[in-house]
Each structure stands twice: as C-alpha cells, then as structure tokens.
BAMIZA-797415 format. One record per residue: residue number from 1; residue in three letters; x, y, z of N, C-alpha, C in turn. Coordinates in pm, 1 decimal, decimal comma, padded with zeros to 6 digits, always signed. Example, Ala and Ser with C-alpha at 12.3 -4.5 7.8 and 13.67 -1.06 7.14 Angstrom:
BEGIN
NODE num residu     n_xx     n_yy     n_zz    ca_xx    ca_yy    ca_zz     c_xx     c_yy     c_zz
NODE   1    ALA +01319,0 -00569,0 +00780,0 +01230,0 -00450,0 +00780,0 +01320,0 -00330,0 +00780,0
NODE   2    SER +01285,0 -00225,0 +00708,0 +01367,0 -00106,0 +00714,0 +01290,0 +00003,0 +00787,0
// end
This chain:
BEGIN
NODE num residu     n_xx     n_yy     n_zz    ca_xx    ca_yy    ca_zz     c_xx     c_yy     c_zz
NODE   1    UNK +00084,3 -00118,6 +00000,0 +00000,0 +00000,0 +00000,0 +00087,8 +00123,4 +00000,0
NODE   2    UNK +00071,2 +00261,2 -00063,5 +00148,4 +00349,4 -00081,3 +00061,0 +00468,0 +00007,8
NODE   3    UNK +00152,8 +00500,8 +00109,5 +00073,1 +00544,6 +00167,3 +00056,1 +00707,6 +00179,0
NODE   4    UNK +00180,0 +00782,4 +00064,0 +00104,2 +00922,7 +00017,4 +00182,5 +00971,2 +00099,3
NODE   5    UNK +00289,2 +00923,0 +00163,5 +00365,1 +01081,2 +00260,5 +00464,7 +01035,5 +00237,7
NODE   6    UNK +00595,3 +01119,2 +00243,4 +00721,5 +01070,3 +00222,8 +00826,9 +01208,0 +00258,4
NODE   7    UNK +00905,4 +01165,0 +00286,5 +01019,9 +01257,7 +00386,6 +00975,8 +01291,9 +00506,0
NODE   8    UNK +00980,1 +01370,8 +00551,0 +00931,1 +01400,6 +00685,1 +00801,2 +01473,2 +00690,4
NODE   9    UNK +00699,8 +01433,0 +00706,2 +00538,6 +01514,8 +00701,7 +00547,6 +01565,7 +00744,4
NODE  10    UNK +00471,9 +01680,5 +00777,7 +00462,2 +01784,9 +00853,2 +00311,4 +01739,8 +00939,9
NODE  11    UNK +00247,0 +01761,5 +01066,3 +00142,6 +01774,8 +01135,4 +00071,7 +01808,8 +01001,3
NODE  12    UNK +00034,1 +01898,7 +00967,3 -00101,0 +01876,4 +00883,2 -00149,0 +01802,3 +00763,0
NODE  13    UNK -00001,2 +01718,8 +00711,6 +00016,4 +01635,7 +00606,1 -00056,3 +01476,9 +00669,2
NODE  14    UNK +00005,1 +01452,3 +00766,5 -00029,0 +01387,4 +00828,3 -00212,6 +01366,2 +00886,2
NODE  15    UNK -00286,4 +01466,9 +00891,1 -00361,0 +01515,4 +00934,7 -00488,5 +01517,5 +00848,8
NODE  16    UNK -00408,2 +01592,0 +00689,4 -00467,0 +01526,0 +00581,0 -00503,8 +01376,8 +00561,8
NODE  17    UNK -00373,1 +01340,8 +00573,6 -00379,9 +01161,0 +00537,1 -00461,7 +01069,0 +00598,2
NODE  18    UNK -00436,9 +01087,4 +00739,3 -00544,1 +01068,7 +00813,2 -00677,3 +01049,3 +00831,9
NODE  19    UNK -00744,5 +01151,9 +00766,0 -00883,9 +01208,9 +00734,3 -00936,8 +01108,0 +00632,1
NODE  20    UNK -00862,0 +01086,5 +00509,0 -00842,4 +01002,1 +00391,5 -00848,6 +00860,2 +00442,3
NODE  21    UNK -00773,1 +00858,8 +00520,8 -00731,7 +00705,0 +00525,1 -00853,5 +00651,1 +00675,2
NODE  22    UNK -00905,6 +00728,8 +00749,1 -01027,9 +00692,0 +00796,1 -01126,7 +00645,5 +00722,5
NODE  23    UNK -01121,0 +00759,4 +00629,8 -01243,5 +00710,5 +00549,6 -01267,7 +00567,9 +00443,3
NODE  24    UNK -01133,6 +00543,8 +00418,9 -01094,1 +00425,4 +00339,8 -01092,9 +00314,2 +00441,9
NODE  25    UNK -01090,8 +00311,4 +00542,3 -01089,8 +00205,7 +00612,9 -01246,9 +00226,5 +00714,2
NODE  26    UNK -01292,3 +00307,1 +00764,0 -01436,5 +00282,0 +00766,2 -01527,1 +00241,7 +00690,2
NODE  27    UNK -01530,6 +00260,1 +00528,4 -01593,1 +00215,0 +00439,5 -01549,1 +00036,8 +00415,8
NODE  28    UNK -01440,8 +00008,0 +00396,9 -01392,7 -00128,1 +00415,2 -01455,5 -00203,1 +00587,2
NODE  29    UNK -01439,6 -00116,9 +00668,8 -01512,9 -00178,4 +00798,0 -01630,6 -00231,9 +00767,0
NODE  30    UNK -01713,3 -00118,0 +00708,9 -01862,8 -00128,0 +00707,2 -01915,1 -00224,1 +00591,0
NODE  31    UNK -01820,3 -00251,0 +00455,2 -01831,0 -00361,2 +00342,3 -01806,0 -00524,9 +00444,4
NODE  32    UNK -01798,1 -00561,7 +00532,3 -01805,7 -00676,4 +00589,0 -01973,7 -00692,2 +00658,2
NODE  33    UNK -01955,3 -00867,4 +00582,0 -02109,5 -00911,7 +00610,3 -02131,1 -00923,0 +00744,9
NODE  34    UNK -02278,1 -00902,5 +00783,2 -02304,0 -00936,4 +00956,1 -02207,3 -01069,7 +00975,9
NODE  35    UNK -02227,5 -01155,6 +00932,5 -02174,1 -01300,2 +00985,5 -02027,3 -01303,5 +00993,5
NODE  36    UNK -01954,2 -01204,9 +00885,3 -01854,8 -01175,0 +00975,3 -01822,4 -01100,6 +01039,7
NODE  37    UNK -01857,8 -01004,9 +01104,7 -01864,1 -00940,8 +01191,3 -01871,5 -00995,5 +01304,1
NODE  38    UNK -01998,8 -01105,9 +01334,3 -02014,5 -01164,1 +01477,4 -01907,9 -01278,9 +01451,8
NODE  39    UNK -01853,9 -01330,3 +01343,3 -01719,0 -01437,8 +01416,4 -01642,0 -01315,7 +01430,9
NODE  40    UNK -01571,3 -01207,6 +01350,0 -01497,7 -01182,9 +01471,0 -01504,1 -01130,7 +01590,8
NODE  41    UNK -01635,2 -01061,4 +01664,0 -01635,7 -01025,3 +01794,5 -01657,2 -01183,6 +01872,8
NODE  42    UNK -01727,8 -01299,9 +01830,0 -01706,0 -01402,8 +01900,1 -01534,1 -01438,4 +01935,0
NODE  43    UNK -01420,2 -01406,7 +01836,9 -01270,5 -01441,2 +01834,0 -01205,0 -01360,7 +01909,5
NODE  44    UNK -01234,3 -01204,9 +01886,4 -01215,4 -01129,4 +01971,2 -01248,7 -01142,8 +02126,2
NODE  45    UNK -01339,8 -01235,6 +02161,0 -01434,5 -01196,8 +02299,1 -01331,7 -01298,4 +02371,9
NODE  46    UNK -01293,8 -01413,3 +02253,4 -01190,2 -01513,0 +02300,4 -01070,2 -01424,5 +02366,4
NODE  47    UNK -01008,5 -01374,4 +02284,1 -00890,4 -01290,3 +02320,7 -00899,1 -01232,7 +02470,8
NODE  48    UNK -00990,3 -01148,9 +02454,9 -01017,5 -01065,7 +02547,6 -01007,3 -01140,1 +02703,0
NODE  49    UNK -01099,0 -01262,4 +02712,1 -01081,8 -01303,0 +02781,4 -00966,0 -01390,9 +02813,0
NODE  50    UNK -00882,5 -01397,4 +02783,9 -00731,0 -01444,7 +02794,4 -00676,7 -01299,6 +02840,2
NODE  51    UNK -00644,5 -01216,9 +02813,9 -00618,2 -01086,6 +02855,1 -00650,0 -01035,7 +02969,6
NODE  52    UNK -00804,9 -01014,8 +02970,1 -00853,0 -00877,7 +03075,6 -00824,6 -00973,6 +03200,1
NODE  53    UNK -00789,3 -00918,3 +03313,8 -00790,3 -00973,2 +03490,2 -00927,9 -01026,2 +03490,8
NODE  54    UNK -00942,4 -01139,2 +03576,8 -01057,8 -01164,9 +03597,6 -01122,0 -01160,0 +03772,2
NODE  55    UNK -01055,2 -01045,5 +03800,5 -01048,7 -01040,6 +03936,8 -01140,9 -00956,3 +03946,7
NODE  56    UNK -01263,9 -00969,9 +04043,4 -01390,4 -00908,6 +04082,4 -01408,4 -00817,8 +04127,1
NODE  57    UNK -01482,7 -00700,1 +04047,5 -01423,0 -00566,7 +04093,4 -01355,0 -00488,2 +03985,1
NODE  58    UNK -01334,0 -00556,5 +03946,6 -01227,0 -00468,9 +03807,7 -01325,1 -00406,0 +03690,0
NODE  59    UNK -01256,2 -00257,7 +03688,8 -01353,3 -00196,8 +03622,9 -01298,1 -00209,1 +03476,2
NODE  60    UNK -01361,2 -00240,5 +03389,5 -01361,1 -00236,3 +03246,5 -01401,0 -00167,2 +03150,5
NODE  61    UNK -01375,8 -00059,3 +03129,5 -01426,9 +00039,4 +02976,2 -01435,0 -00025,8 +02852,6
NODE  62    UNK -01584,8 -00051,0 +02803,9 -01562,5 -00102,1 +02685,1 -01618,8 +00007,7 +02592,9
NODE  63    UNK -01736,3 +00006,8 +02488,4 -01770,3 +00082,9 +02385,1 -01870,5 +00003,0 +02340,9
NODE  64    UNK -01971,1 +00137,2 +02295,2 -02089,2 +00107,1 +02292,5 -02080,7 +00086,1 +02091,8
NODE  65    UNK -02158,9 +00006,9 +02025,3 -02058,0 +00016,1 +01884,7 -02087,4 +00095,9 +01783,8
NODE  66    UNK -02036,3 +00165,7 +01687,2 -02057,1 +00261,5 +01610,7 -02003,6 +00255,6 +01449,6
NODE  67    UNK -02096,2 +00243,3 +01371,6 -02003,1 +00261,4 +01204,5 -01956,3 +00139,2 +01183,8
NODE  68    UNK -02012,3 -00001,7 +01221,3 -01961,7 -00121,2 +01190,7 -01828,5 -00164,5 +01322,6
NODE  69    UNK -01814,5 -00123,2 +01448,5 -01717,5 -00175,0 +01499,9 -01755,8 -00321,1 +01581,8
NODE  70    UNK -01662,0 -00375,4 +01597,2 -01709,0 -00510,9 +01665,7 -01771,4 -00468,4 +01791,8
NODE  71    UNK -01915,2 -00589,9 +01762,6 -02002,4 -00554,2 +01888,8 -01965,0 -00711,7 +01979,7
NODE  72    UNK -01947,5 -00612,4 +02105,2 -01896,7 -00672,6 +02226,1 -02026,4 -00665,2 +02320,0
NODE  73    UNK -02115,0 -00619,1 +02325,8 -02172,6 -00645,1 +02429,9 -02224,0 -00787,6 +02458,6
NODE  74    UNK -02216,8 -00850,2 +02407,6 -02240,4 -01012,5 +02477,5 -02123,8 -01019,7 +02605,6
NODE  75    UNK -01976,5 -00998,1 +02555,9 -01879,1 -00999,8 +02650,8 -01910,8 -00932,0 +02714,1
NODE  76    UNK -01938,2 -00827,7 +02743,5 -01963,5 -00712,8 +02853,0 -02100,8 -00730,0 +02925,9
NODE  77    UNK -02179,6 -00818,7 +02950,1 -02262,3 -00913,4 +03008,6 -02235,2 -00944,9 +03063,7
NODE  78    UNK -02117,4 -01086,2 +03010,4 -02066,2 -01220,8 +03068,4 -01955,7 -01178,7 +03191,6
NODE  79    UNK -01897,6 -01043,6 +03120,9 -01827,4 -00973,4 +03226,2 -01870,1 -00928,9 +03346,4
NODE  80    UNK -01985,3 -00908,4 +03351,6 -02104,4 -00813,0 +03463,3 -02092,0 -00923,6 +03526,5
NODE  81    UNK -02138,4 -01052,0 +03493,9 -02173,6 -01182,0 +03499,3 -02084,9 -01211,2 +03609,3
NODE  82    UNK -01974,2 -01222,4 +03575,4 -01856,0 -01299,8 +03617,9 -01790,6 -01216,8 +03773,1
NODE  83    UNK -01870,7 -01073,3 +03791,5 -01819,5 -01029,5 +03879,5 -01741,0 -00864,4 +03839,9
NODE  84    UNK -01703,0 -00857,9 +03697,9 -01600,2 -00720,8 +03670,1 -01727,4 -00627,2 +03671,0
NODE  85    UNK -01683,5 -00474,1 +03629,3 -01765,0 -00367,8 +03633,3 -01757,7 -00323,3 +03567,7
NODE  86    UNK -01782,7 -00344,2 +03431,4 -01848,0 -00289,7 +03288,6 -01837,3 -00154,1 +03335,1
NODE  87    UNK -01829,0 -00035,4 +03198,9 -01818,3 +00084,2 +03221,1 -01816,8 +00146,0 +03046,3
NODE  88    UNK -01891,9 +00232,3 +03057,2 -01895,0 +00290,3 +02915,4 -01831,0 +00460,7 +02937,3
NODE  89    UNK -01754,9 +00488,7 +02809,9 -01708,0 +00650,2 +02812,9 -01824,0 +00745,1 +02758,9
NODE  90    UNK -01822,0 +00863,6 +02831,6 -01893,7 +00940,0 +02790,0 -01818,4 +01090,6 +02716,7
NODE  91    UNK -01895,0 +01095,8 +02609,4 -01818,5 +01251,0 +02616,7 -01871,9 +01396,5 +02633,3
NODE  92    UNK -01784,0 +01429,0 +02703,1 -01891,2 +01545,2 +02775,2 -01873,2 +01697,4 +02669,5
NODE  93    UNK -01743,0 +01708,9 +02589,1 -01711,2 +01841,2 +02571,8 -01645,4 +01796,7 +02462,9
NODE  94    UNK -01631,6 +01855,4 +02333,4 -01468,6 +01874,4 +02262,3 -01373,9 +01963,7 +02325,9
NODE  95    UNK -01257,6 +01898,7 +02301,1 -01210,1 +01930,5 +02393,6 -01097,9 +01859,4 +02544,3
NODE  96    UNK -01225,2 +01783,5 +02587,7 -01226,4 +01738,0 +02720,4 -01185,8 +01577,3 +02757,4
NODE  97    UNK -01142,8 +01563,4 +02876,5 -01122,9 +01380,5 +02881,1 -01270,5 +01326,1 +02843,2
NODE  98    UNK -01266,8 +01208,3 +02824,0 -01427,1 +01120,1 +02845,5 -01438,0 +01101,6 +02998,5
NODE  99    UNK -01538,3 +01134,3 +03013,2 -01608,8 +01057,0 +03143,1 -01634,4 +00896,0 +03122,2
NODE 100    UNK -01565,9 +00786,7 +03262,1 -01657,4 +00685,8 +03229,4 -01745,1 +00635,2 +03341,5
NODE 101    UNK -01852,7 +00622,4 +03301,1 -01967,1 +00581,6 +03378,3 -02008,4 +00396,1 +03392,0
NODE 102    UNK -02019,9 +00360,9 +03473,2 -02052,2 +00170,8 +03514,3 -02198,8 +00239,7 +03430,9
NODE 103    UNK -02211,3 +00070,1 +03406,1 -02315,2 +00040,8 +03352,2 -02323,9 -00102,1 +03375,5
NODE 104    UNK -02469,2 -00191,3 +03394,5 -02508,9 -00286,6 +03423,2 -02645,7 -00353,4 +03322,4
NODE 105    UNK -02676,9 -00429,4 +03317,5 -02764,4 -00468,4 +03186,9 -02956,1 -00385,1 +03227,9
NODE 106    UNK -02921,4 -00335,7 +03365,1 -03054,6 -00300,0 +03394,4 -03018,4 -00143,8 +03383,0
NODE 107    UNK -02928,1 -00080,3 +03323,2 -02883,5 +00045,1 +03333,3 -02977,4 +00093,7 +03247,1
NODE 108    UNK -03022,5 +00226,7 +03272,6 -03115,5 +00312,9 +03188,5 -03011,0 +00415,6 +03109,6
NODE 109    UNK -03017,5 +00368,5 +02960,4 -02897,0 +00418,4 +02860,2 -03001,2 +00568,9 +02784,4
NODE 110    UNK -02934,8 +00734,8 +02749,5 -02914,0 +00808,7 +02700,2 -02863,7 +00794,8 +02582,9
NODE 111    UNK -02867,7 +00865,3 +02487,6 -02833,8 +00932,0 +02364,4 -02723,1 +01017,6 +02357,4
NODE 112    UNK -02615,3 +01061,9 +02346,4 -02501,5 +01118,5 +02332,9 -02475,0 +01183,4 +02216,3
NODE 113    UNK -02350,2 +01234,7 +02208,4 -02296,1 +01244,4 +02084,3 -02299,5 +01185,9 +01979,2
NODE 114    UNK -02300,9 +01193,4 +01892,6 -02339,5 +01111,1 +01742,3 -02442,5 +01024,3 +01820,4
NODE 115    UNK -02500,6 +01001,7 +01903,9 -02603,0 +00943,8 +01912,4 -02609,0 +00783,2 +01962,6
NODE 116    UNK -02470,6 +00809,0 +02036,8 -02406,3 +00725,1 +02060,6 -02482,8 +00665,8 +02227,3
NODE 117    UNK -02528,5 +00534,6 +02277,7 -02592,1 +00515,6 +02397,5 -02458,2 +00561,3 +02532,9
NODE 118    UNK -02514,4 +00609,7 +02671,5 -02443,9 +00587,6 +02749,4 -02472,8 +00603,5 +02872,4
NODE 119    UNK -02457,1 +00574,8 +03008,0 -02548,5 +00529,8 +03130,2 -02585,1 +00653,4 +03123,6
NODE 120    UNK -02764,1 +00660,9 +03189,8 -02775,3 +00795,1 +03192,0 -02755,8 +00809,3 +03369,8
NODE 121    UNK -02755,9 +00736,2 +03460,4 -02721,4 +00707,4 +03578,0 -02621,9 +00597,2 +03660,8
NODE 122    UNK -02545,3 +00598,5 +03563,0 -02408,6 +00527,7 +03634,1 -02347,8 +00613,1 +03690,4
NODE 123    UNK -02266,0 +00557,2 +03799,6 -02158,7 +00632,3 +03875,0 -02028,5 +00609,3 +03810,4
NODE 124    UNK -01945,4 +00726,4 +03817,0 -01837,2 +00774,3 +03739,0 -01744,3 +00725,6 +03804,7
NODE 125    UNK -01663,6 +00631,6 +03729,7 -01565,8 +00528,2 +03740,8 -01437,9 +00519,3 +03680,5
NODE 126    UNK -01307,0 +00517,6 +03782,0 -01203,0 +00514,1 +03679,4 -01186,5 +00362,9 +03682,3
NODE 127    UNK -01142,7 +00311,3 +03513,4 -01108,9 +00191,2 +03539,7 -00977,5 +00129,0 +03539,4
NODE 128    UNK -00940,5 +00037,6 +03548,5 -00839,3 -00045,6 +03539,4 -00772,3 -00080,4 +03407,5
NODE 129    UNK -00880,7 -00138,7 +03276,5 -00886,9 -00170,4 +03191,6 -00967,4 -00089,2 +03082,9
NODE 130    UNK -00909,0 -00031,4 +02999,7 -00972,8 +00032,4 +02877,4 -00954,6 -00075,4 +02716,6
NODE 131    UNK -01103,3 -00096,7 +02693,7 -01106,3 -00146,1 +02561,3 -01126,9 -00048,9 +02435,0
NODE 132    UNK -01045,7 -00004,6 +02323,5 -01128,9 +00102,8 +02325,4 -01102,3 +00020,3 +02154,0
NODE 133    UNK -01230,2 +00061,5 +02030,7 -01210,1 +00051,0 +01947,2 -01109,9 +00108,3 +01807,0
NODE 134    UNK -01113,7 +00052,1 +01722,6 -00988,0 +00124,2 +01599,4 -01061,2 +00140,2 +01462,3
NODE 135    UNK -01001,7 +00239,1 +01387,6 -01033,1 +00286,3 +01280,8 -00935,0 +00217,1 +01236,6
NODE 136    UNK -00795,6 +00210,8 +01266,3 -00649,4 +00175,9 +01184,0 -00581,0 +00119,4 +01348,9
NODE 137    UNK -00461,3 +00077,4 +01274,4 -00360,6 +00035,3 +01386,1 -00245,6 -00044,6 +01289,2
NODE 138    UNK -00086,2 +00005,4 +01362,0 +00000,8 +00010,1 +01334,4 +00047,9 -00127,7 +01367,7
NODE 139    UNK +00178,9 -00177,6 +01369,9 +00304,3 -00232,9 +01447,5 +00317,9 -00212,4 +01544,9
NODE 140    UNK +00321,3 -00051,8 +01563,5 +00375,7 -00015,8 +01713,6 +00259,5 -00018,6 +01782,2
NODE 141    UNK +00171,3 -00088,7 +01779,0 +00040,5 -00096,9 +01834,8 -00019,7 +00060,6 +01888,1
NODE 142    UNK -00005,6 +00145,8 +01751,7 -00080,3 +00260,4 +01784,2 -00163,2 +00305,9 +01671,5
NODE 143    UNK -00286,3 +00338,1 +01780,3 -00431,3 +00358,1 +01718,5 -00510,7 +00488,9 +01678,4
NODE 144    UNK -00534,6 +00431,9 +01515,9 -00589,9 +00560,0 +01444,2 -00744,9 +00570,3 +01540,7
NODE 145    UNK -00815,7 +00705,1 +01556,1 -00926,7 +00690,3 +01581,0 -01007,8 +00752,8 +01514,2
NODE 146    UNK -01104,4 +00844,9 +01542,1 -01206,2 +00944,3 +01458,4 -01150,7 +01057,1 +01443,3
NODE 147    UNK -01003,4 +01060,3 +01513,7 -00955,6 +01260,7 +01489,2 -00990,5 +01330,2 +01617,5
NODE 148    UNK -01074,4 +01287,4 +01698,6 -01094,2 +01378,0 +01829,2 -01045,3 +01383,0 +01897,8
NODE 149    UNK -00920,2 +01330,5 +01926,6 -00815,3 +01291,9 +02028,7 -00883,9 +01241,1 +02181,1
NODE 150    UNK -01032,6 +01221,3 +02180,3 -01077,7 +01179,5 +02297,2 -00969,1 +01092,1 +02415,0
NODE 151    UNK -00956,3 +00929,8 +02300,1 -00949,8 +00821,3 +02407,0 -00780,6 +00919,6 +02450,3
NODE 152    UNK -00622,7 +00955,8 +02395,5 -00542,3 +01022,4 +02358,1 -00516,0 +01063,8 +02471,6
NODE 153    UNK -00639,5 +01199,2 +02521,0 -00672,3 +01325,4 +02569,3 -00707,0 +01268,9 +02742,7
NODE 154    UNK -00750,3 +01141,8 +02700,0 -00826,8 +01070,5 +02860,9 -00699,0 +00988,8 +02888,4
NODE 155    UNK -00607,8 +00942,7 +02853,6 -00509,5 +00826,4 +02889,2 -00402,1 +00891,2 +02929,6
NODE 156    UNK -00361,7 +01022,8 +02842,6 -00279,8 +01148,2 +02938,8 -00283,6 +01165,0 +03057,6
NODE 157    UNK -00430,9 +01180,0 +03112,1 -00445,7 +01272,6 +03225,7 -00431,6 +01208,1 +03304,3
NODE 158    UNK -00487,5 +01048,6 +03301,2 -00503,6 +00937,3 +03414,3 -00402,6 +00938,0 +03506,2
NODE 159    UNK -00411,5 +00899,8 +03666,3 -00348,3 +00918,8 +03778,3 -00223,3 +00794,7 +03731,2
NODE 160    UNK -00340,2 +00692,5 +03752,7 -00273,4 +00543,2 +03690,6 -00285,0 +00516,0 +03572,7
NODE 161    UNK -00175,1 +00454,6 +03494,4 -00239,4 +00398,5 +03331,0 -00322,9 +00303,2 +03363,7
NODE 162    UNK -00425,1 +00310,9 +03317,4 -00482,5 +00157,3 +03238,1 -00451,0 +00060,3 +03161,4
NODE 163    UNK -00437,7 -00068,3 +03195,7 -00425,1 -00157,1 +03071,3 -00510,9 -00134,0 +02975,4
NODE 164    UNK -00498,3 -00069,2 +02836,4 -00533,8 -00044,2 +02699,8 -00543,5 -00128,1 +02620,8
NODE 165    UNK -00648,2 -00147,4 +02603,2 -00631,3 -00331,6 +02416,5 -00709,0 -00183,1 +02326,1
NODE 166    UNK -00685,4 -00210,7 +02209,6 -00751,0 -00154,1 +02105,8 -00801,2 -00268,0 +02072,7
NODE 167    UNK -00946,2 -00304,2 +01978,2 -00998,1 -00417,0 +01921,2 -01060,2 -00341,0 +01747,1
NODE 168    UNK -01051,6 -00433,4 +01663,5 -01080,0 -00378,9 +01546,2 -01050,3 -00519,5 +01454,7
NODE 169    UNK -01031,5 -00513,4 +01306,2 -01007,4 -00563,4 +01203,4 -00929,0 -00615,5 +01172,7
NODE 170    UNK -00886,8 -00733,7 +01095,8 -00742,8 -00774,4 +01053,0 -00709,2 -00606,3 +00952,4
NODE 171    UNK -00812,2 -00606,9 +00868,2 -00811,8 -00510,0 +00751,0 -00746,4 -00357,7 +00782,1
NODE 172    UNK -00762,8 -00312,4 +00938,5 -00746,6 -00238,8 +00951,2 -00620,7 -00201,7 +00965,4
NODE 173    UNK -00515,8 -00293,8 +00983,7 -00351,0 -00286,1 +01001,8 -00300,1 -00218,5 +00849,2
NODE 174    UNK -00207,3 -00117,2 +00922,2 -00146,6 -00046,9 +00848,0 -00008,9 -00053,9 +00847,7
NODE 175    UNK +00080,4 -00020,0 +00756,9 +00214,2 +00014,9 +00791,5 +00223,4 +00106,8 +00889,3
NODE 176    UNK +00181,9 +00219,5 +00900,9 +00235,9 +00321,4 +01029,8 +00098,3 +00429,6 +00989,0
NODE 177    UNK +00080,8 +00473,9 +01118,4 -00077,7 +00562,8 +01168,7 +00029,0 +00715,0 +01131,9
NODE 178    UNK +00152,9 +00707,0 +01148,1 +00294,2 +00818,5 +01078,8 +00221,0 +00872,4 +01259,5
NODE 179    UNK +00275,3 +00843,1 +01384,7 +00240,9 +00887,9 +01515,6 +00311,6 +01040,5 +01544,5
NODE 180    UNK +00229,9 +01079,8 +01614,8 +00269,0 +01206,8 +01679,5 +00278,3 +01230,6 +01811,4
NODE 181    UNK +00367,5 +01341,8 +01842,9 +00391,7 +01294,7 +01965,7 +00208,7 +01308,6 +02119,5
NODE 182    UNK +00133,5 +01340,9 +01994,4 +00061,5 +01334,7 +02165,1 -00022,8 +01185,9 +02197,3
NODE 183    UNK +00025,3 +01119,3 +02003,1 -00041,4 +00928,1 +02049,2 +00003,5 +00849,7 +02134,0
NODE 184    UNK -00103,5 +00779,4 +02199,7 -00042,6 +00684,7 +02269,0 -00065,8 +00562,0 +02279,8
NODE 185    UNK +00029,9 +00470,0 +02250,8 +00034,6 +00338,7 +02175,4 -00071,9 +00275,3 +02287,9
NODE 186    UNK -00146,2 +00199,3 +02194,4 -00224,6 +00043,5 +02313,7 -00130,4 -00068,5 +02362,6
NODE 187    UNK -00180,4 -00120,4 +02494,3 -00072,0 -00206,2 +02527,7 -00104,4 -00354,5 +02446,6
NODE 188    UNK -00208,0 -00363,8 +02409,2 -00224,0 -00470,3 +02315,9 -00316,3 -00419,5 +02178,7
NODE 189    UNK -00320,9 -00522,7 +02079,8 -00423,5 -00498,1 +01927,4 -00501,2 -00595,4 +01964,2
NODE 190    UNK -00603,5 -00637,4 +01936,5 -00650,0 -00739,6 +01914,5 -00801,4 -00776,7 +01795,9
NODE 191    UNK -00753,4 -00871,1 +01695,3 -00855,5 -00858,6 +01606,4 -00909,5 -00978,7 +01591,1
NODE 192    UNK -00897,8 -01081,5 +01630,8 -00931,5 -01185,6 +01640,0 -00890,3 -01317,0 +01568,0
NODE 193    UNK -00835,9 -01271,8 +01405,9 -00809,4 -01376,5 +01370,0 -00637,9 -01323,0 +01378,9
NODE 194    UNK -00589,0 -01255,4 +01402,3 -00451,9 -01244,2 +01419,0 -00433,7 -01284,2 +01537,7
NODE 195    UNK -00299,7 -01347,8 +01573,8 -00232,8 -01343,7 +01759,1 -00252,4 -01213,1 +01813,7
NODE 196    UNK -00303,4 -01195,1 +01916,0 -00277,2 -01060,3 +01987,4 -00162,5 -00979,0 +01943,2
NODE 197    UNK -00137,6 -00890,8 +01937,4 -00028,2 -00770,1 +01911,6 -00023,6 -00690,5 +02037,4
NODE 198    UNK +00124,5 -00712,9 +02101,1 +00149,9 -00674,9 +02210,9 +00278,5 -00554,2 +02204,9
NODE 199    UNK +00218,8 -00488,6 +02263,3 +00345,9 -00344,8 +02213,7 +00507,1 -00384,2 +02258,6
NODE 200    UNK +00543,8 -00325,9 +02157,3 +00681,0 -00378,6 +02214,5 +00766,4 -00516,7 +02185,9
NODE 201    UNK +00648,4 -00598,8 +02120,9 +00698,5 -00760,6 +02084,3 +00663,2 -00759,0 +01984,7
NODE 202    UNK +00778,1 -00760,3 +01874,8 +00783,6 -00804,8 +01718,5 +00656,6 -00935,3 +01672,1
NODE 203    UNK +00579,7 -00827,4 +01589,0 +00473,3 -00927,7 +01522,1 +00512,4 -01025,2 +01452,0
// end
C-alpha cells in the first residue's frame, strides 16, 4: 500500500492523510457481512478473555458500537456476569477527557454524541482496563481513531495507566498511523483472527 507521505510530514500532512485514510478504512469496515462481523467479535471476545484480569471488581471500559465496529456487548454481560464492572465513556465536551460511567444490563442508557448510547445514571468510574475501538492500527500498536483525540486526551491525564487493548479488524492494520507525539500506543491490538499484538513484541 502506498501510503502518500514521504520525507518528513509535517502535522497537517499527516492530518490530511489521516482524514483520507479513515475514510478508506471505515468504508472497508462497514463492506463486511453481519456473519462476519459476529465471528470476529465471538474471536475477539476469546482474546479478550485471555487478557482482561478476571479479578472481581475490576472496572472495564468497553464501547458502545458505532459505524460497523465489533459488537462486544455479549462480553460485557458475561463480564457483569462474572463479577467485573463494565463501564462505558462518555463525552462530555470537545475538547475534554471522556467521562466513564458503570453500567449494568438493567442500566437506563441516554443518547449522546453522534447518538451514541451511554449510562444515563451510572456512577463515574475510573477503570483499570480500557477497551477502546480502531479505525487503523500500526506495528507499534498505535491507534488511528475518529480525529478527536478523545481516548489520547483521557489516557494522558489518568493518575494510573490503564491496561489499553484496542480491538478492530485484521483489515485495519497499516504500515504506520505516521504517530505524533501526543499518540499513545495500546498495550495490546486485538482482532481476532490475528495473535494478539502486544506493544513492544515483534509481530
């Protein structure tokens, strides 16, 4: 794949490309049939659970799904299920970190941004574990998103890091997201039919 930048980009070259190359890979997201879609969030849900702690109590940020991303909420059930504490991001501002709020299967869900669901009465939770979805993703296990620097903007500020998985597509792997300095790599990829991608360990 040729990916249109060469020598040293500048921030808005990059920025351009970006914009472009969302859109080329959301449209490829969204060209996959339902049936595959649910094997890979069933492969993915595998992963996941090899990954996330399963220690009771542990709060988990997942995502509510949007534009074709793998839908997880079956896992995020089984998770409630099992004892962890499900948690969805909210966004309150451009601008601003996400808020994340618990959520439970009896939770009474709101309308958001793009129209996106999110507790309208959960209590505001930092978690342990952030799942957050991908538009793109690199080698260096770092993740293209929508451009808002939300998840970015929230993983900065945090007291403690979170363990971070990005989840998304085989399709969506790129040679390089071309990072800047305010990205910040996921500690794992995970797409289901690939091995996990763990930062730092040669794919």
């Amino acid at each position: 794949m040729t990916l249109g930048l060469s020598g040293s980009p500048t921030a808005n070259d990059v920025a351009r490309w970006r914009k472009a190359e969302r859109e080329r890979l959301i449209a490829a997201r969204l060209a996959l049939s339902a049936d595959e879609r649910e094997e890979h969030a069933r492969r993915i849900a595998r992963d996941l659970d090899n990954l996330v702690p399963r220690r009771s109590g542990t709060i988990v940020s997942l995502y509510w799904p949007f534009r074709g991303e793998p839908v997880l909420r079956r896992w995020m059930e089984a998770a409630y299920v099992a004892g962890l504490r499900p948690a969805l991001p909210v966004v309150l501002a451009k601008g601003q970190p996400l808020q994340f709020r618990e959520w439970a299967p009896h939770t009474r869900l709101e309308r958001g941004i793009w129209n996106i669901p999110y507790p309208a009465d959960g209590a505001v939770v930092t978690p342990s574990v952030v799942i957050s979805p991908l538009v793109g993703f690199d080698s260096g296990c770092y993740r293209l998103g929508y451009g808002g620097g939300f998840f970015d903007r929230t993983l900065a500020g945090m007291a403690s890091k979170p363990l971070v998985i990005g989840v998304g597509y085989p399709l969506q792997k790129i040679p390089t997201i071309y990072p800047q300095p305010h990205d910040i790599p996921m500690d794992w990829i995970v797409t289901g039919h690939l091995p996990p991608m763990q930062r730092g360990v040669a794919s």
